[in-house]
C-alpha positions in Angstrom: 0.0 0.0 0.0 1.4 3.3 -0.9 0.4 6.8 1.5 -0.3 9.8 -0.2 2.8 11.0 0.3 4.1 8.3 -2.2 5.9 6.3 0.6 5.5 2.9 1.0 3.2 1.8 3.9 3.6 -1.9 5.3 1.5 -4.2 6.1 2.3 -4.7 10.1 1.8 -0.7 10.0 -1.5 -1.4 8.9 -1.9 -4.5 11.0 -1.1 -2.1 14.1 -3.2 0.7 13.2 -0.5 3.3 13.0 -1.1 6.4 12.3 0.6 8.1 8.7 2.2 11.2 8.9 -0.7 12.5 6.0 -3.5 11.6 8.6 -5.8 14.6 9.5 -5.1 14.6 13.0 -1.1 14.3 13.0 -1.5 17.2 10.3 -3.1 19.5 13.0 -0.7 18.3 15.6 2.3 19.9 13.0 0.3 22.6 12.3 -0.5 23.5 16.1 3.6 22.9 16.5 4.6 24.8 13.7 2.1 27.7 15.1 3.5 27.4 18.7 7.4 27.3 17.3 6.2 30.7 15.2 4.2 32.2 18.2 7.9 31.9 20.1 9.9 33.5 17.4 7.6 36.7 17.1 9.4 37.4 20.6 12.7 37.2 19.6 14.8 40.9 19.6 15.3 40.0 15.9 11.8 39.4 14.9 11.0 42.8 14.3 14.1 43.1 11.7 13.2 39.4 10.3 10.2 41.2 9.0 10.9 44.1 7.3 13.3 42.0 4.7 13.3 43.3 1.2 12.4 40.0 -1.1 16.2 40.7 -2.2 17.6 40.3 1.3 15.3 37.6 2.4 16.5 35.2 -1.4 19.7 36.7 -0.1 19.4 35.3 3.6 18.1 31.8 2.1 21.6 31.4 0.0 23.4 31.5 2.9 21.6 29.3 4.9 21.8 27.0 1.9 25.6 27.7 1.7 26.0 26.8 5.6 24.5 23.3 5.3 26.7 22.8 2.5 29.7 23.4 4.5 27.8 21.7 7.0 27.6 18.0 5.7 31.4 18.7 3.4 33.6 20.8 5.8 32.8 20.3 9.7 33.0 16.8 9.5 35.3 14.1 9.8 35.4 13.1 6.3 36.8 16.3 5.0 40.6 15.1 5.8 42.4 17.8 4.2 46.1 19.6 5.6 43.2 21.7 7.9 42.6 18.8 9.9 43.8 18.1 13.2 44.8 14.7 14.6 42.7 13.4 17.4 39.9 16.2 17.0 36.6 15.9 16.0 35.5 18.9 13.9 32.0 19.9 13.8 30.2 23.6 12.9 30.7 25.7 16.0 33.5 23.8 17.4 35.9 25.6 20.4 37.3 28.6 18.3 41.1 27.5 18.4 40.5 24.5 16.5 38.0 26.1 14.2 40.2 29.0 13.1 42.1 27.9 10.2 39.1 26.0 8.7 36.4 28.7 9.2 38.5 31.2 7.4 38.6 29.3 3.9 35.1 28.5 4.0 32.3 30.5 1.9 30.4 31.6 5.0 34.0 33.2 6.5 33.9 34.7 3.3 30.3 36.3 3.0 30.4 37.6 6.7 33.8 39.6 5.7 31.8 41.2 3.1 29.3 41.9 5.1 28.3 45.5 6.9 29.0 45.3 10.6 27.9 48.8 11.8 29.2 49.6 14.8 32.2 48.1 17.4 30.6 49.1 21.0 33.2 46.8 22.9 37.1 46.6 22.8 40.0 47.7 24.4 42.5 49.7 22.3 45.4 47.6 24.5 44.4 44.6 23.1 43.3 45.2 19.8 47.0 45.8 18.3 48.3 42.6 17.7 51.7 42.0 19.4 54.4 41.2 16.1 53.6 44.4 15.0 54.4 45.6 17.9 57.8 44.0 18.0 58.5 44.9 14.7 57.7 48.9 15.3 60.1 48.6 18.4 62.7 47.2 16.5 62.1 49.6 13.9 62.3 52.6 16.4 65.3 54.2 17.8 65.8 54.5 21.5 63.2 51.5 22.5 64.6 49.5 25.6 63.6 46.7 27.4 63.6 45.9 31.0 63.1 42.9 33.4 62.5 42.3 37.4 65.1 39.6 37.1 67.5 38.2 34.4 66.1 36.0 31.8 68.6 33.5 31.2 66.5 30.3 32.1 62.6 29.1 30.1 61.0 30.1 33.4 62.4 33.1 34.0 61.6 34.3 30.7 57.9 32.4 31.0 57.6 34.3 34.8 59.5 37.4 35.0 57.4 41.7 34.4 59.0 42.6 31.4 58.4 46.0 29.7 59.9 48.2 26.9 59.9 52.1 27.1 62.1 55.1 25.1 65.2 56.3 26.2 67.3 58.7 24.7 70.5 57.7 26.8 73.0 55.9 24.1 75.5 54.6 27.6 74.0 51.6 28.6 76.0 49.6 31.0 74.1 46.9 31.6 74.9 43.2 31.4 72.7 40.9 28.8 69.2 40.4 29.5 69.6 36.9 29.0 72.3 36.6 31.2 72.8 35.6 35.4 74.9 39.0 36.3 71.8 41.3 34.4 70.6 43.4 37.4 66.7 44.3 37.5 64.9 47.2 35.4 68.3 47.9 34.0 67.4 49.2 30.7 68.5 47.5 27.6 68.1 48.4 24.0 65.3 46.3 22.4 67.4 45.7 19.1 70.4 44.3 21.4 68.2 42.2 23.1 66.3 40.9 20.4 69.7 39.6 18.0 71.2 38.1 21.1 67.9 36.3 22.2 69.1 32.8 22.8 67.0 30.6 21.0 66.7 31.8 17.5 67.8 35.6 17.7 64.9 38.3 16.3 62.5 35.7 15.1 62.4 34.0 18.9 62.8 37.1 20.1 59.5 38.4 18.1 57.9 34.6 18.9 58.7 35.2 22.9 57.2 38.6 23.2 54.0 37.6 20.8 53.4 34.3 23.4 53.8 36.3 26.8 51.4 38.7 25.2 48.4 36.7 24.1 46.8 33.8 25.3 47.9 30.4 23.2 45.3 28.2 22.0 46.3 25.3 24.7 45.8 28.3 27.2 42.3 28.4 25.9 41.6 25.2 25.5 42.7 23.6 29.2 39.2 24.9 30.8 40.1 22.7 33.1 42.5 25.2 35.2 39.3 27.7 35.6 38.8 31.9 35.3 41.5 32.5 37.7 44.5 31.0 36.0 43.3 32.1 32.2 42.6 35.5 33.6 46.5 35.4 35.6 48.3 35.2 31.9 45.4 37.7 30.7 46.7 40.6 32.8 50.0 40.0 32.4 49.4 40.5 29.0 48.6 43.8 28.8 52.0 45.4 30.6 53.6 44.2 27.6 51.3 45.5 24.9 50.6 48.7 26.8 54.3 49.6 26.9 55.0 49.0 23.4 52.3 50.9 22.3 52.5 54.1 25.1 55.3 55.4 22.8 54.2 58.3 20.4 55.4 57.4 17.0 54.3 53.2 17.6 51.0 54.8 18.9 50.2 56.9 16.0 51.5 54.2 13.4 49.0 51.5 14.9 46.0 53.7 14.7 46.5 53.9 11.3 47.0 50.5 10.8 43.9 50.1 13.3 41.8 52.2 12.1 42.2 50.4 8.2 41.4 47.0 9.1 38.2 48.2 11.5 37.2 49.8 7.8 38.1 46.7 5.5 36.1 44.4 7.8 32.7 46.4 6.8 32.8 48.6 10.5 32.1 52.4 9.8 32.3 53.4 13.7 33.7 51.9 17.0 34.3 52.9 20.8 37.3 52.3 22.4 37.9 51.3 26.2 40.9 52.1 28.0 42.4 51.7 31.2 45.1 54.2 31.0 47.6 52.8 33.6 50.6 52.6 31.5 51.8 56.4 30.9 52.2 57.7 27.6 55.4 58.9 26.4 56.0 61.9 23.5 58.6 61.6 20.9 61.8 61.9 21.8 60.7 62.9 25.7 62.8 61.0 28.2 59.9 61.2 30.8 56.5 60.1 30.1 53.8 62.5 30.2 51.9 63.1 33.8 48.0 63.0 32.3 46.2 61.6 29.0 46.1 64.6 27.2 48.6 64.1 24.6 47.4 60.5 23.9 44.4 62.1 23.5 45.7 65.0 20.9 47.6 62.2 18.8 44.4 59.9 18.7 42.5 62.9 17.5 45.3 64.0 15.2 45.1 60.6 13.8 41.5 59.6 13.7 41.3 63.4 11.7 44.1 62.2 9.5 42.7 58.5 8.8 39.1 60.4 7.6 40.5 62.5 5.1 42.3 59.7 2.6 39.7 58.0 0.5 39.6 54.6 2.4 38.6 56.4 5.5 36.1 59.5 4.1 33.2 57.5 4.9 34.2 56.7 8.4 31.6 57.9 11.0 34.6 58.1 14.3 35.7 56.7 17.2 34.9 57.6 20.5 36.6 56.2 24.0 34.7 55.0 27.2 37.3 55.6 29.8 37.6 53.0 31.9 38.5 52.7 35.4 40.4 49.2 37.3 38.1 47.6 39.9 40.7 46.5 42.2 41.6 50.3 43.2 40.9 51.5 46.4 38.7 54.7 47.3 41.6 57.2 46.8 43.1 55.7 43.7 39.2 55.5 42.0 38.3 59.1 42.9 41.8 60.4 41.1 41.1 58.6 38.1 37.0 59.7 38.3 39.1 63.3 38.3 41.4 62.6 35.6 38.3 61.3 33.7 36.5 64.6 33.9 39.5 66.4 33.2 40.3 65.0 29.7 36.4 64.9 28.8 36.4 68.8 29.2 39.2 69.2 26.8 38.2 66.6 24.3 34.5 66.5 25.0 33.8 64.4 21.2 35.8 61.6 22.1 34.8 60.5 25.7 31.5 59.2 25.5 31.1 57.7 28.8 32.1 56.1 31.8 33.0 52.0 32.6 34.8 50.0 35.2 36.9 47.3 34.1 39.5 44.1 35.2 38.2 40.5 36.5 35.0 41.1 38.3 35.3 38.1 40.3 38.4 39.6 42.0 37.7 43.5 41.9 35.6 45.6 43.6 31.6 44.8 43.0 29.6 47.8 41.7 27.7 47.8 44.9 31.1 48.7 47.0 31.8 51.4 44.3 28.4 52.8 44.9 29.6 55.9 47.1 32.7 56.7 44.3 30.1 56.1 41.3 27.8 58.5 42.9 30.4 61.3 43.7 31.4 61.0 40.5 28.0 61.8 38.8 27.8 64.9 41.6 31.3 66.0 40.2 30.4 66.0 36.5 27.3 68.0 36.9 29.8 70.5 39.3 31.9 70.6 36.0 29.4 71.2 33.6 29.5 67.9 31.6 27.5 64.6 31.3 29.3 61.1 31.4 27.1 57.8 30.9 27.6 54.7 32.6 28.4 51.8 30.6 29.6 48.9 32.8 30.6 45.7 32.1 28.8 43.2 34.3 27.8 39.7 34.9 31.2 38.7 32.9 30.9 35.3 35.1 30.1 31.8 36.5 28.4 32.9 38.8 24.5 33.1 40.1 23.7 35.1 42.7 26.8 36.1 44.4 28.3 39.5 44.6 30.0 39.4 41.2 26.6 38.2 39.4 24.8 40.8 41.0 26.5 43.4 39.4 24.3 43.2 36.8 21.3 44.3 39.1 24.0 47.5 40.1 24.3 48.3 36.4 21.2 48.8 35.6 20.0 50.8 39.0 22.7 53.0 38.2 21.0 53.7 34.7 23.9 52.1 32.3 23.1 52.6 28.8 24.7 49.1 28.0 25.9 46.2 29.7 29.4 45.0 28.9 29.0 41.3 28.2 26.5 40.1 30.5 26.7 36.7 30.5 24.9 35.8 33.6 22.1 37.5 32.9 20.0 34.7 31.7 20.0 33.6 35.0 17.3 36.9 35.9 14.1 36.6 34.6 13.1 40.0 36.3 16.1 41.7 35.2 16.0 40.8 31.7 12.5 42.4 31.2 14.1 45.5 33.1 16.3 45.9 30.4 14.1 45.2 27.3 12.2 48.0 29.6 15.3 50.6 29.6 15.8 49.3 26.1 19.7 48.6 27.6 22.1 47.1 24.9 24.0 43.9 25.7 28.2 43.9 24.1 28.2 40.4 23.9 31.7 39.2 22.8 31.2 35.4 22.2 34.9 34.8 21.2 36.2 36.5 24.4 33.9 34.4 26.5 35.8 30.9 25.6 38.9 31.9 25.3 38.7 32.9 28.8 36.6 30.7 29.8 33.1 31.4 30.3 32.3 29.0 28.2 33.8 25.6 26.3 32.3 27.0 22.9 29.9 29.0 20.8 27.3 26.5 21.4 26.9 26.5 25.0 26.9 30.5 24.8 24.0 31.8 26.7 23.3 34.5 24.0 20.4 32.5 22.2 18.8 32.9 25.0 18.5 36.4 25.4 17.6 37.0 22.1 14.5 34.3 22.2 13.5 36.7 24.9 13.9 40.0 23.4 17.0 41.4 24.9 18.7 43.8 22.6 22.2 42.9 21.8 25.2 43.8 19.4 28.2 41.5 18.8 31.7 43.0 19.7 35.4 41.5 19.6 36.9 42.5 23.4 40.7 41.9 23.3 41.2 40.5 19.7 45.2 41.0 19.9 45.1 38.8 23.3 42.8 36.6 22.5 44.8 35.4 19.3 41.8 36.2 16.9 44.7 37.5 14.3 43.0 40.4 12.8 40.9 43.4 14.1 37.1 43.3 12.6 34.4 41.5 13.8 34.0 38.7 11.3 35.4 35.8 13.5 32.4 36.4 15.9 30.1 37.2 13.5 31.1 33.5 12.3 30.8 31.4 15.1 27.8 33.0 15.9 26.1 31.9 12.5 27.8 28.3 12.3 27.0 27.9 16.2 23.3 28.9 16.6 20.8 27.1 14.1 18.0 29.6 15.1 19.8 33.2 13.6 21.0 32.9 10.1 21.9 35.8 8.2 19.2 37.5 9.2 19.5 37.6 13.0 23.2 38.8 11.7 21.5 41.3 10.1 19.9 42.5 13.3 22.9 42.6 15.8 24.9 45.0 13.3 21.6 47.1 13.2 21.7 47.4 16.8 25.1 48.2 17.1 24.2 51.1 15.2 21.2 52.1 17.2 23.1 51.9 20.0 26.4 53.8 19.8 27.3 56.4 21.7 27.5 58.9 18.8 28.5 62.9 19.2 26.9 65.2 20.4 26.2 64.1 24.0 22.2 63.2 25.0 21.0 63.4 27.9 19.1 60.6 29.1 15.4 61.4 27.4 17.4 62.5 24.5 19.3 59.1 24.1 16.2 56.8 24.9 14.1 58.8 22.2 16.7 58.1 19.5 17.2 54.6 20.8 13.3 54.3 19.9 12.9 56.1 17.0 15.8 54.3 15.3 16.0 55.3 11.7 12.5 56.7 11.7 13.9 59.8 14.0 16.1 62.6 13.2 19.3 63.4 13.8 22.8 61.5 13.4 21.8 58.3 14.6 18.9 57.6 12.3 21.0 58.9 9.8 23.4 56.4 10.3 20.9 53.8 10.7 20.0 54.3 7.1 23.3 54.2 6.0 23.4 51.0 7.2 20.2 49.9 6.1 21.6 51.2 2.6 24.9 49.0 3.2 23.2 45.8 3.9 20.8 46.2 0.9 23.7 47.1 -1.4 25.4 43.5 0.3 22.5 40.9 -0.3 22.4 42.0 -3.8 26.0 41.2 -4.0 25.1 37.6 -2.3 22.8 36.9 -5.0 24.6 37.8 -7.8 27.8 35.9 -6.7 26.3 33.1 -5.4 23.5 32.9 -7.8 23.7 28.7 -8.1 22.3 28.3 -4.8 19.2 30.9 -5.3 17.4 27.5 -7.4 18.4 25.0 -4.8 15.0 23.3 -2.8 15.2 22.5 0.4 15.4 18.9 -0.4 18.7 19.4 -2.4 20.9 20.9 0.5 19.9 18.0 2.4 21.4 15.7 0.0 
């Protein structure tokens, strides 16, 4: 006996009475699923965006779904042995980033997403976006860069252990012994190139592969979950002396703008916001002494950014702004000078702070709740001044669920942030996550920077599909790319997982998390907080720079999916049935 459907039916099926996928009743039970599964998605943050697809970028959105399972069933498997594969690991689509890097990044999808318009980059810190062989090579390049050490680094664990830092000097006597050897006495300073052509163990090119390894985190780091937060976020720190004193020197700092500032451009971003902890002290050219505030890292950035939007690559660059961010760990004195110093630079550079953030391992800093008194002083002190810094805190970067670390997140948005850095516990809150869809309060979610330090074994035990079934607003963002050994500034590695990880988002949902990020940034001139939520809600219906912008995008994206079915045009006549075979 054959069923409608054209399958064959047996005869014990129809000896047992069971029932056929074409009877009436099973129908209705698929229909009353498929209507429940529907009735779920109309509450997702991307709905709203899902809907409004041109027929263009919807064919457009279907390609690349159809391209994914292709790479699906040929690429992330097994069977594709190729000189990508890598013994004793088994590959699958959203597997731990490490192991997925090489592969992802000659596939078609890696491909599309670089193409694609990103918007805005809400969350990174300038420290660790400049990735550390350039470094090296611009303080090899420069004269006067020295190194120092807190002990000599003649054995693999002293070199592995021992604060290292490079700064200018204009002294040409140097007196002291070989880095690398017992008799070297601590911070003696010693020039860079010296150091790097007598490294022991391969001259300038171990010399460049030593200073790249103590300054990001290797993929074995990554991948040993097993050793927990604490020990990932130990080398994390320590990563950042390095970088920061490389870069702290004029001429490297103005050089990797540039170079920052192009591949933020060639990786489809048109604006992005810059943290920064300012510890390390910024030196002039040529001075012997670094500088005693921010203001001339400041002027250079500005010089730069000014400089960088008047060639032709960078003419349609909206800016950059900074969030000035404060350590956790200080203590009440060491908090309120920074607050000050804060305050200080935003007067004379007004465009480029946009707001205020505290930063460093939550779980061993200071809880926004202790900081409560210094947060609120510093709020009285800007209106005292005349100007208007936002909150935007990271919070809820952590394990846990309802101790002081997790509750941060219920601080952040008390004390009115406009966005939540990371906020990766906040699935836990059911009440909190309708407060902010209520304050319309963005989530920097930075998937990539959540497994390599931890958080999480791999894009598909991320808690972010969560949020967005429940209609929390959220934009993608890269963290500490130069750290976290993503190789190049941009956002497409996240934007990658996140489509290969998450079978419910498609190019669609990526769609909608680049829209936001342009919603969302913190954009000159200043609002006050009616001003900001207004825009934030009006979106590109409103006036003004961010509805501009927003339809810039929008313009972007439309421009892109035309170019997805034009190149990819083999895949737009593809059924459903076919990518399954």
């Amino acid at each position: 006996m054959t069923s409608e459907l054209g399958s064959e039916v047996s005869d014990w099926e129809i000896e047992e009475g069971l029932p056929q996928t074409t009877d009436q009743f099973i129908q209705q039970y698929y229909q009353g699923r498929e209507a429940l599964i529907e009735q779920e998605k109309a509450q997702r943050s991307d709905n709203s965006f899902r809907q409004s697809l041109t027929p263009l970028a919807a064919a457009a959105c279907a390609i690349v779904s159809r391209i994914r399972s292709e790479e699906h069933r040929t690429i992330w498997t097994n069977n594709h042995l190729d000189d990508m594969a890598t013994p004793g690991v088994n590959h699958y689509p959203g597997m731990m980033f490490p192991l997925a890097k090489r592969r992802m990044e000659r596939s078609k999808t890696y491909q599309i997403v670089r193409r694609m318009p990103k918007g805005a980059l809400l969350h990174a810190h300038l420290d660790a976006m400049i990735d550390a062989d350039f470094l090296v090579d611009r303080v090899l390049a420069t004269e006067g860069m020295v190194i120092q050490a807190s002990q000599p680094l003649r054995t693999a664990e002293a070199r592995k252990q021992a604060s290292v830092s490079f700064q200018y000097s204009k002294s040409s006597d140097f007196t002291a012994s070989s880095i690398w050897a017992d008799n070297y006495q601590p911070q003696q300073l010693v020039p860079a190139k010296v150091a790097a052509d007598s490294f022991p163990h391969g001259g300038r090119e171990g010399f460049t592969a030593w200073v790249v390894e103590r300054s990001t985190i290797t993929a074995d780091e990554s991948l040993n979950h097993h050793h927990g937060l604490d020990a990932v976020w130990e080398k994390f720190r320590s990563c950042f002396k390095i970088l920061g004193s490389m870069l702290r020197y004029e001429p490297i700092f103005r050089a990797s703008l540039q170079r920052l500032f192009h591949q933020l451009r060639a990786d489809g971003l048109r604006w992005a916001e810059f943290r920064m902890a300012f510890v390390a002290k910024y030196w002039k050219e040529g001075h012997d002494q670094p500088e005693e505030g921010q203001e001339a890292l400041f002027q250079a950035f500005d010089e730069e950014l000014n400089k960088f939007q008047a060639t032709e690559e960078g003419r349609d660059w909206w800016g950059c702004r900074f969030i000035w961010t404060t350590l956790r760990i200080y203590g009440k004195k060491e908090m309120v000078n920074h607050m000050k110093q804060c305050i200080t630079v935003k007067k004379a550079f007004p465009h480029l702070i946009a707001g205020y953030d505290v930063v460093g391992q939550e779980d061993m800093g200071r809880t926004l709740a202790d900081l409560t008194p210094e947060l609120f002083w510093f709020k009285k002190r800007c209106m005292e001044k005349g100007v208007d810094i936002p909150f935007f805190f990271h919070a809820g970067e952590c394990l846990g669920d309802g101790d002081g670390t997790d509750q941060n997140l219920f601080d952040a948005v008390l004390l009115g942030t406009r966005r939540i850095g990371h906020g990766f516990s906040l699935f836990k809150h059911p009440l909190l996550i309708e407060l902010v869809k209520q304050k319309r309060v963005l989530i920097e979610a930075c998937p990539i920077s959540n497994e390599v330090l931890r958080l999480t074994t791999s894009i598909k035990s991320h808690p972010l599909p969560a949020l967005l079934a429940r209609g929390v607003p959220i934009a993608l963002c890269n963290d500490d790319p130069a750290v976290l050994g993503v190789g190049q500034n941009g956002l497409t590695h996240d934007f990658w997982q996140a489509l290969q990880g998450w079978e419910n988002l498609g190019l669609e949902g990526l769609g909608s998390l680049a829209e936001n990020s342009v919603r969302y940034a913190a954009y000159g001139p200043d609002q006050n907080s009616k001003e900001w939520n207004k825009d934030i809600r009006d979106g590109k219906y409103g006036e003004g720079v961010r509805a501009n912008r927003m339809r810039d995008w929008t313009a972007e994206w439309n421009k892109f999916c035309q170019w997805i079915v034009m190149e990819f045009a083999e895949y737009a006549d593809r059924s459903d049935d076919e990518d399954e075979t």
